[in-house]
Backbone bond lengths (Angstrom), bond angles and torsions (degrees), N, CA, C in turn:
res aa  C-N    CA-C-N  psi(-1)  N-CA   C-N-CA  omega(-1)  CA-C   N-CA-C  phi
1 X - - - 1.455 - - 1.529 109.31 -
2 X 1.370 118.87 142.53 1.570 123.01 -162.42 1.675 90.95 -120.47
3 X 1.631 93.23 108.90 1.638 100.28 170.99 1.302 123.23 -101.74
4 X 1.727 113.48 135.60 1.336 119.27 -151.41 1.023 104.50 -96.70
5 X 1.414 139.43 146.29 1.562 141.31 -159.92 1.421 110.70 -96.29
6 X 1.024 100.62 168.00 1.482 110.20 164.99 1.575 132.51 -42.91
7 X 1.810 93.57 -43.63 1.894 103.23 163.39 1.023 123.12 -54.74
8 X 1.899 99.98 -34.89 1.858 98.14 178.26 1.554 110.92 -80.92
9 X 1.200 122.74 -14.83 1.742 117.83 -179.56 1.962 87.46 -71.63
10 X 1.480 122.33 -57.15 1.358 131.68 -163.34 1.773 103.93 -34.02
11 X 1.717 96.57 -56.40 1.303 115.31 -159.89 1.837 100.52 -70.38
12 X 0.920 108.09 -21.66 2.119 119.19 -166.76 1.422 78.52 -82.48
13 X 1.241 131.07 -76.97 1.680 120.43 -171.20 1.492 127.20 -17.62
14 X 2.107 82.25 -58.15 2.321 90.15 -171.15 1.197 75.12 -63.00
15 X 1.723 148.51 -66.76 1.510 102.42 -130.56 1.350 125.76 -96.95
16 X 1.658 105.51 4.03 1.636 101.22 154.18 1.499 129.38 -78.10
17 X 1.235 88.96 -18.66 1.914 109.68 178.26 1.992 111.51 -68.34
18 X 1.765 97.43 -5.62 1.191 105.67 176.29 1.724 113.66 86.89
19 X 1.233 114.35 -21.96 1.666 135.61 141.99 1.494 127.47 -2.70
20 X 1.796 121.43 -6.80 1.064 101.66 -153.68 1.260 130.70 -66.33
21 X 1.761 122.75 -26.61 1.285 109.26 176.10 1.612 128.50 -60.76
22 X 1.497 106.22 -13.96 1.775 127.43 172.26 1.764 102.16 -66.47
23 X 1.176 96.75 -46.99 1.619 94.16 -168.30 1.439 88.89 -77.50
24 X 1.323 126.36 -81.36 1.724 116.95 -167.57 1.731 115.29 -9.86
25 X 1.858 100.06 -43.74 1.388 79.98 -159.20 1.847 113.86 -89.92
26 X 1.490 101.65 -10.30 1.204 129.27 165.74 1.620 105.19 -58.22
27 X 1.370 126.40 -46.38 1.421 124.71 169.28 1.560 99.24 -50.38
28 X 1.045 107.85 -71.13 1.633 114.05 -171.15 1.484 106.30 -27.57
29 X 1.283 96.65 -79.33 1.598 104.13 -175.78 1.564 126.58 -45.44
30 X 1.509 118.43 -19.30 1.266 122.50 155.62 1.154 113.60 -95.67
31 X 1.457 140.77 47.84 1.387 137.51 140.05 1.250 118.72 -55.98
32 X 1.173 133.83 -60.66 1.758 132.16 -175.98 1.619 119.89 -87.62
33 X 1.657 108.04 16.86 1.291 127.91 -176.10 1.612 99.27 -118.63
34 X 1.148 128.68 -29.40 1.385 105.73 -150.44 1.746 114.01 -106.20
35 X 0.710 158.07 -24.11 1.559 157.67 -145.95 1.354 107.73 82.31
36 X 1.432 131.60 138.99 1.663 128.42 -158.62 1.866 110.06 -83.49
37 X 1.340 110.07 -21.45 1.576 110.19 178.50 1.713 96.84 -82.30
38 X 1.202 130.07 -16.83 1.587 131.99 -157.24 1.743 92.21 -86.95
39 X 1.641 93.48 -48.84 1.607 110.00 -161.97 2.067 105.10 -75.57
40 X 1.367 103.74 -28.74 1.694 102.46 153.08 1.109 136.53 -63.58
41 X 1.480 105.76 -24.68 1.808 112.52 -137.82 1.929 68.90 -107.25
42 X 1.542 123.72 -28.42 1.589 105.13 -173.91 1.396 108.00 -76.78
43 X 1.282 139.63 -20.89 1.003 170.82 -138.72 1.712 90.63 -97.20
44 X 1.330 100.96 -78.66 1.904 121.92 164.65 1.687 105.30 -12.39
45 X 1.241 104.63 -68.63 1.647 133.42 -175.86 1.166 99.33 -52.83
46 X 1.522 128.60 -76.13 1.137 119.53 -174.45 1.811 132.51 -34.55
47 X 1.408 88.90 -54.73 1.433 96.29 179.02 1.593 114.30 -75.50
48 X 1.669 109.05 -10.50 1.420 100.64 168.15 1.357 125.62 -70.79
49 X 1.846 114.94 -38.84 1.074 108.77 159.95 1.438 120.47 -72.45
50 X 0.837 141.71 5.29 1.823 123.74 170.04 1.608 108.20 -111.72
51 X 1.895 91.91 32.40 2.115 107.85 170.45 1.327 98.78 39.73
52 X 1.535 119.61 51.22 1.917 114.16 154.14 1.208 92.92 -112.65
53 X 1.426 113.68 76.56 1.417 129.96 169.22 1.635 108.05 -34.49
54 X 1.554 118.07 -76.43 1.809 115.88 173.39 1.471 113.10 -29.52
55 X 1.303 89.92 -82.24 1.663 94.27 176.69 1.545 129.82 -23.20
56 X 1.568 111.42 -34.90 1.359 119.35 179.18 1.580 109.94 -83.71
57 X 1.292 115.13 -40.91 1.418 129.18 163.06 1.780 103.21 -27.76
58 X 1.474 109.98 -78.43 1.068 161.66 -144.79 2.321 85.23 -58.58
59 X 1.224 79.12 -66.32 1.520 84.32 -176.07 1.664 115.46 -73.32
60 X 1.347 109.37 -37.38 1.763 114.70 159.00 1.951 101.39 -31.36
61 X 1.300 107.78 -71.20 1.301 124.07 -150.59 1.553 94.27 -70.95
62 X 1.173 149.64 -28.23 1.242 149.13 163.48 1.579 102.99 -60.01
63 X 1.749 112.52 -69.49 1.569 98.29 -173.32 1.885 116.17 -56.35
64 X 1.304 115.98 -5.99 1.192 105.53 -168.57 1.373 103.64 -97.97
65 X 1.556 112.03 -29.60 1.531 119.84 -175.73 2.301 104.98 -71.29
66 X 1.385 100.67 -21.06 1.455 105.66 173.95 1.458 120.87 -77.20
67 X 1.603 119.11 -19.29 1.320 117.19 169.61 1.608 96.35 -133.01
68 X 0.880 119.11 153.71 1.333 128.69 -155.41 1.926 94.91 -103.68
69 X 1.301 101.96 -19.81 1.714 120.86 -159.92 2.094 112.16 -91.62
70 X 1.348 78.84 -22.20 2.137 115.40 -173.08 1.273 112.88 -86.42
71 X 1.283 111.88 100.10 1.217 113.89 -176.72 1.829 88.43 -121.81
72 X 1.610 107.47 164.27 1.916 113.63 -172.66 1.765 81.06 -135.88
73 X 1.600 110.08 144.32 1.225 114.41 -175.50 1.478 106.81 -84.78
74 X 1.820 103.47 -28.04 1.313 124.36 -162.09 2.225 103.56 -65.44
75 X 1.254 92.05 -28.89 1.547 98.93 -166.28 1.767 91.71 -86.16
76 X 1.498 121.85 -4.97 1.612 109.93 164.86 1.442 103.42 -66.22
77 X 1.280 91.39 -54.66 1.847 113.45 -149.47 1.357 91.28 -59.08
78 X 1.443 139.41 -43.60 1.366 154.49 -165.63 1.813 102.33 -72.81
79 X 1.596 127.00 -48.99 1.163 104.99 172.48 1.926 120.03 -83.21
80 X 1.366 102.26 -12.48 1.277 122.67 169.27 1.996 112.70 -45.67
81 X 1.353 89.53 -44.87 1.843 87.07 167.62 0.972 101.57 -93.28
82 X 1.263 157.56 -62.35 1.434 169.98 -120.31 1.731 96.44 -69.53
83 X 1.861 94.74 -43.38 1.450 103.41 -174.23 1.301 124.08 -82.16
84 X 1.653 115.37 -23.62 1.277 136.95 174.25 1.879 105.22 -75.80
85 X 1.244 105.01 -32.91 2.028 100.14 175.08 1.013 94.86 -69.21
86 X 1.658 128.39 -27.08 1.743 120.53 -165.92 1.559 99.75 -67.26
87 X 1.334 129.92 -19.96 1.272 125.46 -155.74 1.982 104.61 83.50
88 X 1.381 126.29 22.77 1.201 119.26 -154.44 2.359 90.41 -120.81
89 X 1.439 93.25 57.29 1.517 99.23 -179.56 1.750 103.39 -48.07
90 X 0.873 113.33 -47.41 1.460 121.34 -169.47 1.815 115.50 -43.65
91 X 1.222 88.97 -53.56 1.420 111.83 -173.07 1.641 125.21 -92.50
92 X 1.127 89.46 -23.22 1.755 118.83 160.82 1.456 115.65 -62.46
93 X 1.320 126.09 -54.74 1.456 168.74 -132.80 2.000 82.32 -103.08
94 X 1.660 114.26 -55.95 1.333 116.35 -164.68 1.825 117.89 -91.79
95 X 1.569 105.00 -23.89 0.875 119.26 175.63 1.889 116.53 -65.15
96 X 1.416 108.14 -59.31 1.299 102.69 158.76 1.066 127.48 -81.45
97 X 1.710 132.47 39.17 1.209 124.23 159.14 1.248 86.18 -111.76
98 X 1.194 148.40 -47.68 1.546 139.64 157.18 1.443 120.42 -10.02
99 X 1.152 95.38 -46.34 1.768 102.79 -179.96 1.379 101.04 -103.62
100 X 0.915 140.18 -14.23 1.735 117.60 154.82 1.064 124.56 -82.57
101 X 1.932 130.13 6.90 1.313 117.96 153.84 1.261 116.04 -88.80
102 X 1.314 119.09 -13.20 1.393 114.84 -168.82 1.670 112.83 -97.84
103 X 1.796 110.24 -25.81 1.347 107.43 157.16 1.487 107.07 -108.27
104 X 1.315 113.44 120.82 1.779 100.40 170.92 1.510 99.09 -88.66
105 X 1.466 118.65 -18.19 1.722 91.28 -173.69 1.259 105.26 -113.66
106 X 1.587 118.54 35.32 1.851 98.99 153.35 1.090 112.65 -111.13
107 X 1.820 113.47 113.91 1.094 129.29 -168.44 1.794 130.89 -56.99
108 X 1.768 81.57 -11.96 1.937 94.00 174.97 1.092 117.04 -60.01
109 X 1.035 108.63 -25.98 2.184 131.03 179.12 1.233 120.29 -62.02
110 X 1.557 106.68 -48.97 1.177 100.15 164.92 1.424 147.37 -87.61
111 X 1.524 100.84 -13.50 1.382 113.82 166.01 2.109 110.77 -80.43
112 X 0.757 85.62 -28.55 1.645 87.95 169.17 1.828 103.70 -63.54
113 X 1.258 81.73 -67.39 1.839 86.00 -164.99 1.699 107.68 -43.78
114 X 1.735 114.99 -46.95 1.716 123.49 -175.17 2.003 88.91 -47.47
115 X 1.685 106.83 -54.98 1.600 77.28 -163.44 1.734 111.81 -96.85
116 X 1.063 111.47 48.60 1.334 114.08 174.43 1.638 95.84 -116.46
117 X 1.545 111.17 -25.13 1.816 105.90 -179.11 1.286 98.29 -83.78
118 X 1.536 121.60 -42.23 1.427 115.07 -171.06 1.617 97.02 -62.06
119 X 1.283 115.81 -66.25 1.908 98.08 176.29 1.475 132.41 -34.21
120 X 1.193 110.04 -36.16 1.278 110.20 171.71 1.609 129.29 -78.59
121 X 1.511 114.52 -22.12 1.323 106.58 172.26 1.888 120.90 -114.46
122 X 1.477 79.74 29.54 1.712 109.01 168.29 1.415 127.83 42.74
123 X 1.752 92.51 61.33 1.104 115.27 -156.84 1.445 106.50 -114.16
C-alpha cells in the first residue's frame, strides 16, 4: 500500500481551494519526495480540477499501472460517468460501486452511486 504524505494532503487542499497553479507547482516540487503512484495520482487531481477529465483518467491509470498495490477512488468515480455519457448505465452503475467498496469514506462515491441508482430505476 502506497501512503500519501502530508505534501499530498497540502497539494489536494490548493487544488480544491481552486489553487491550481500553487498546487501544479507544489506537484513539481514533490517529484523526488513523493512515491511515483502518489506523484501521478497528484498529477490525476490536478488535471481533475482544471475539468481535463481524460487527462485525469489518463494519469489515475498510469499511477495505478506503477504500483500494482495503488488503486485512486477518484479514477472509479471518473470512469463511472465517463461510462454513464457512454449511455453504458450498467457498467457505470458497477464501476462506482467498485469504488465504494474499496473507499467507504469518499463521499463522491456515494453521491454518484445514489444518482446512478436513481437513474437507473427511472426515478
Amino acid at each position: 500500500m502506497v501512503i500519501r504524505s502530508d505534501e499530498y494532503v497540502r497539494i489536494t487542499h490548493l487544488l480544491s481551494a481552486g489553487q491550481i497553479q500553487e498546487g501544479a507547482e507544489a506537484i513539481k516540487c514533490a517529484k523526488n519526495t513523493s512515491a511515483l503512484p502518489v506523484f501521478l495520482s497528484a498529477w490525476g487531481i490536478c488535471t481533475f480540477y482544471k475539468r481535463e477529465l481524460q487527462q485525469a483518467i489518463n494519469k489515475y491509470e498510469e499511477a495505478m499501472h506503477a504500483d500494482a498495490d495503488y488503486d485512486s477512488a477518484r479514477y472509479h468515480i471518473l470512469i463511472a460517468v465517463q461510462k454513464e455519457r457512454e449511455g453504458d448505465l450498467g457498467r457505470s452503475i458497477g464501476s462506482a460501486t467498485n469504488q465504494r467498496l474499496r473507499s467507504s469514506t469518499f463521499v463522491d462515491a456515494y453521491v454518484e452511486l445514489g444518482g446512478l441508482l436513481v437513474k437507473g430505476r427511472g426515478l
